[in-house]
C-alpha positions as CSV (number, residue, x, y, z in Angstrom):
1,X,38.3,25.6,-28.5
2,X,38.1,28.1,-31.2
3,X,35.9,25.6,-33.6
4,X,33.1,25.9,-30.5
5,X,33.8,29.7,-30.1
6,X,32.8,30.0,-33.9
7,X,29.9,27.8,-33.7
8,X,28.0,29.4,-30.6
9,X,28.6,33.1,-32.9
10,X,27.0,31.3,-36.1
11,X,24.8,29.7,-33.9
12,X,23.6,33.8,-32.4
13,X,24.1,35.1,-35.9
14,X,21.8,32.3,-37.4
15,X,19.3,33.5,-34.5
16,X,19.8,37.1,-35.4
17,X,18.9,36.9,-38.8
18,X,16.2,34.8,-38.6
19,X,14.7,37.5,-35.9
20,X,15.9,40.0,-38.8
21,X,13.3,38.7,-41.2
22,X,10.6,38.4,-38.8
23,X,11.1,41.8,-37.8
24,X,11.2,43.0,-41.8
25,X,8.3,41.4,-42.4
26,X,6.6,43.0,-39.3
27,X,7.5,46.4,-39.7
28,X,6.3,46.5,-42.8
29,X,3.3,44.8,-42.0
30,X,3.2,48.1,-39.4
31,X,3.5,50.5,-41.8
32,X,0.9,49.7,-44.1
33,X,-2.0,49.6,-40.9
34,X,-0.7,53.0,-40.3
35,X,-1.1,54.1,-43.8
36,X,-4.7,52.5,-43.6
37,X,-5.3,54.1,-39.9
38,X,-4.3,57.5,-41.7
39,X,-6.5,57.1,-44.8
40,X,-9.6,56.5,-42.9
41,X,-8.6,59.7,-40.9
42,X,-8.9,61.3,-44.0
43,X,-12.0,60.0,-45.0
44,X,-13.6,60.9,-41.4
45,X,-14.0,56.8,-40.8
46,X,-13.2,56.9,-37.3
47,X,-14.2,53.7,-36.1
48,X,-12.5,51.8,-38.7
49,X,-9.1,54.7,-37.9
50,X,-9.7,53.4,-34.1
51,X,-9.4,49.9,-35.0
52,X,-6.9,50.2,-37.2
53,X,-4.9,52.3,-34.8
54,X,-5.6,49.8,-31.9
55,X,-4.4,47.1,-34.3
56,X,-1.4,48.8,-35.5
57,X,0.0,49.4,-31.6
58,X,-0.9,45.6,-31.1
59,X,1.7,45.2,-34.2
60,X,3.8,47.4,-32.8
61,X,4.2,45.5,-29.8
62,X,4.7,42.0,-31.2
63,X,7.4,43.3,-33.1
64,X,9.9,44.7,-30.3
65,X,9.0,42.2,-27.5
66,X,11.6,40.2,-29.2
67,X,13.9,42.5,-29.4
68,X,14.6,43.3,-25.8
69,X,17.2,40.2,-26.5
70,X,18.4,41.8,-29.6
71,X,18.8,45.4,-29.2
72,X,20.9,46.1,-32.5
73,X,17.7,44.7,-34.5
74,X,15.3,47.3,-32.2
75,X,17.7,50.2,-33.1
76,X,17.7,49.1,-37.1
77,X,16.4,52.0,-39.3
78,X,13.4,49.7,-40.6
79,X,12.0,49.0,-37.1
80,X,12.5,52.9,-35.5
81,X,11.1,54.2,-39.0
82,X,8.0,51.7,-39.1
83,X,7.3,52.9,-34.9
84,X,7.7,56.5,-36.6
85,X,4.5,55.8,-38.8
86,X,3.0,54.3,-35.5
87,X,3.7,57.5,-33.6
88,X,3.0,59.6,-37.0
89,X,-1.0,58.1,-37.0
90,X,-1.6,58.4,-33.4
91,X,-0.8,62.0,-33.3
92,X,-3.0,62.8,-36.4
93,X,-5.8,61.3,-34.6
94,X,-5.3,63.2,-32.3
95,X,-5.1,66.5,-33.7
96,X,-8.1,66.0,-35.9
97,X,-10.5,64.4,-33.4
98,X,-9.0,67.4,-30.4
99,X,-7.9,64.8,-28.4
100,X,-4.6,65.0,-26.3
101,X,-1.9,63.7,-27.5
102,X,-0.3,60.1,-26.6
103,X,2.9,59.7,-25.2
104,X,6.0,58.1,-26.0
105,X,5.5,55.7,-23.1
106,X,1.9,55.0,-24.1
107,X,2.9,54.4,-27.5
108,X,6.3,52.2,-26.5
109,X,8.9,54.6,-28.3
110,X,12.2,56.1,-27.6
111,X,11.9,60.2,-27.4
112,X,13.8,60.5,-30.8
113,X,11.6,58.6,-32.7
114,X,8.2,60.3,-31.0
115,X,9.4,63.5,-32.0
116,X,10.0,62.1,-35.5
117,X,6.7,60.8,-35.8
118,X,5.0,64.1,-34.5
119,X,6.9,66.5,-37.4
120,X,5.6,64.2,-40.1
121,X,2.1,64.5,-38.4
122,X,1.9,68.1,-38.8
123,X,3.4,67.3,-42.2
124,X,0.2,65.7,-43.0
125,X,-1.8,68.7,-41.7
126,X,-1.3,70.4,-45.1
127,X,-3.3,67.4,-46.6
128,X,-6.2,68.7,-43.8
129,X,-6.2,72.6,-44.9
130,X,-6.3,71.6,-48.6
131,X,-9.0,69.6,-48.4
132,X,-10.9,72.1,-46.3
133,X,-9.9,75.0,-48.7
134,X,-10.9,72.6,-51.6
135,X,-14.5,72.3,-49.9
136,X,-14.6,75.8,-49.2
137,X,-14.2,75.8,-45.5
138,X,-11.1,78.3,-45.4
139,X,-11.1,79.2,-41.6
140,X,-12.0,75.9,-40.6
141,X,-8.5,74.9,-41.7
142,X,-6.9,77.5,-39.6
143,X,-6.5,75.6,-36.4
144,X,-4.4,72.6,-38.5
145,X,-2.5,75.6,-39.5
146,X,-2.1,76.3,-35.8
147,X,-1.3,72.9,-35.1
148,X,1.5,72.7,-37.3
149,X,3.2,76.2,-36.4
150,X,2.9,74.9,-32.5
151,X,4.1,71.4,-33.2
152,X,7.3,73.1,-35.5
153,X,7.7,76.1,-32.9
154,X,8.7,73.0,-30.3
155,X,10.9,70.7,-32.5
156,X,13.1,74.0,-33.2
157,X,13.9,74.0,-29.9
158,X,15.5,70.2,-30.0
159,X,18.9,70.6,-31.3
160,X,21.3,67.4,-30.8
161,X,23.6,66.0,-33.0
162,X,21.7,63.7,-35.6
163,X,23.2,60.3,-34.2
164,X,20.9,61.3,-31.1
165,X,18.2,62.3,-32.7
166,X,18.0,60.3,-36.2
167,X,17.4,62.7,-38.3
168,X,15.1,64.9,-37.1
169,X,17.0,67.9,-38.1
170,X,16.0,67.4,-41.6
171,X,12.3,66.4,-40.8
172,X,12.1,69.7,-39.1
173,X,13.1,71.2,-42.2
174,X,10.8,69.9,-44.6
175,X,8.3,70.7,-41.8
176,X,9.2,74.3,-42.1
177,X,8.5,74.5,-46.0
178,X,5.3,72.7,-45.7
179,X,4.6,75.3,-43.1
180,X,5.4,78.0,-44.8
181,X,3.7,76.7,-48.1
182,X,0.3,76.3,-45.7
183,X,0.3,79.2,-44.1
184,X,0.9,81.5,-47.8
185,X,-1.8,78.9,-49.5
186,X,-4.1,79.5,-46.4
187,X,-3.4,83.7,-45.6
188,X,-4.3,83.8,-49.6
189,X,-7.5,81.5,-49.7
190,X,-8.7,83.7,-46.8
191,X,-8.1,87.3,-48.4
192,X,-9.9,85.8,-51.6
193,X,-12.9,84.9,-49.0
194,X,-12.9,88.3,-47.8
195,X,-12.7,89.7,-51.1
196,X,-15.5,88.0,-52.4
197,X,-17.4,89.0,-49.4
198,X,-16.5,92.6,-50.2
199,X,-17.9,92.3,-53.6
200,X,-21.0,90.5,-52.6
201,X,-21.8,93.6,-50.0
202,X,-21.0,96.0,-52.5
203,X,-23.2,94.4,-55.5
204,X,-26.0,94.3,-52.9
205,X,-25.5,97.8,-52.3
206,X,-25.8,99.1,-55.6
207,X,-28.8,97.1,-56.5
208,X,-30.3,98.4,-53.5
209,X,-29.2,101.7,-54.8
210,X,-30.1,101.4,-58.5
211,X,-33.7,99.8,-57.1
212,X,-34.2,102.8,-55.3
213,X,-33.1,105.3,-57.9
214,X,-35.8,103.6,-60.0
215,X,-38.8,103.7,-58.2
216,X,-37.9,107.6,-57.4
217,X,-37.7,108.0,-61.4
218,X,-41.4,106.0,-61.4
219,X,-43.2,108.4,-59.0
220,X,-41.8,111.6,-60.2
221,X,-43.2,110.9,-63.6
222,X,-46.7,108.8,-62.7
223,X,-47.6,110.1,-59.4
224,X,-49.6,113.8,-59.9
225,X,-47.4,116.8,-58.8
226,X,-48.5,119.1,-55.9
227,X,-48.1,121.9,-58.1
228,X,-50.5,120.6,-60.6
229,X,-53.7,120.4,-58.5
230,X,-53.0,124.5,-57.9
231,X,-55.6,126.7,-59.6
């Protein structure tokens, strides 16, 4: 009796970590499409992002269909963090193409790991303002700005004990320096612009001025005086 009660668990365990490796090798298999999706955001490829994001959900989905039998191995830290990177490119697309948002049950995901993925997308909105302030395009970067004060505005308002949430205290937290680091980088780059601006408008003044000034000088001392044509 107890030899076949220790044979059918080695028999499931056997089964479980075979399913473990499959799943290792699929979430990271997930995370890297993501990472690709994300680059080609950057780059403003966004056919290749689409495809890459339509491929990466397709991933997604082969990976936990398994898993419904093995709910432990859908609950691992690897397979919630590589759906975090799933939900983390989807909601940068989003936000830099101005579309709405996808949901956690378009996307598959538990509400925890959503929200997860969404403060780490508004983490990657710094990457957006810098490059726009790099290229000179200071208040086109304000709405990622705004995107990232609205997204951090609602995860403040989540407060559950980590277990519930995994971690998202602390991603909320690095959020808010990232924010904060933004929004000084972005209020400075902007009082620069309208310093410049200043400057400009001034230095067109006082040519304006000094051109003026000059031709006055040239006609009092070339062009005949009134008082010399008197007798």
């Amino acid at each position: 009796m107890l030899d076949e009660i220790v044979e059918s668990i080695r028999q499931e365990l056997t089964e479980t970590n075979a399913q473990r490796d499959e799943t290792l090798r699929q979430s990271r298999a997930l995370v890297r499409s993501c990472a690709n999706a994300i680059r080609a955001i950057h780059r403003h490829e966004w056919t290749e992002a689409t495809d890459l994001l339509t491929a990466a959900r397709a991933e997604a989905q082969d990976m936990i269909a398994p898993l419904a039998t093995h709910p432990a191995l859908y609950h691992a830290g690897y397979t919630q963090d590589s759906l975090k990177e799933l939900v983390e490119a989807h909601v940068v697309y989003a936000l830099v193409r101005g579309e709405a948002l996808p949901t956690p049950a378009e996307l598959n995901v538990t509400g925890a790991t959503y929200l997860r993925g969404m403060s780490e997308a508004a983490t990657e909105m710094r990457r957006f303002v810098l490059d726009l302030m790099r290229q000179g395009q200071v208040l086109e970067a304000q709405p990622y700005l705004d995107a990232m004060d609205e997204i951090y505005s609602h995860l403040l308002t989540i407060d559950f004990p980590d277990s519930i949430t995994d971690g998202l205290r602390r991603l909320t937290d690095v959020l808010r320096g990232v924010l904060e680091r933004t929004r000084g980088d972005l209020t400075l780059a902007i009082r620069q612009d309208q310093m410049r601006e200043a400057l400009r408008t001034f230095e067109a003044r006082l040519a304006q001025s000094t051109s003026t000034s000059f031709v006055d000088a040239i006609d009092e001392a070339y062009l005949p005086n009134a008082s010399d044509d008197e007798p």
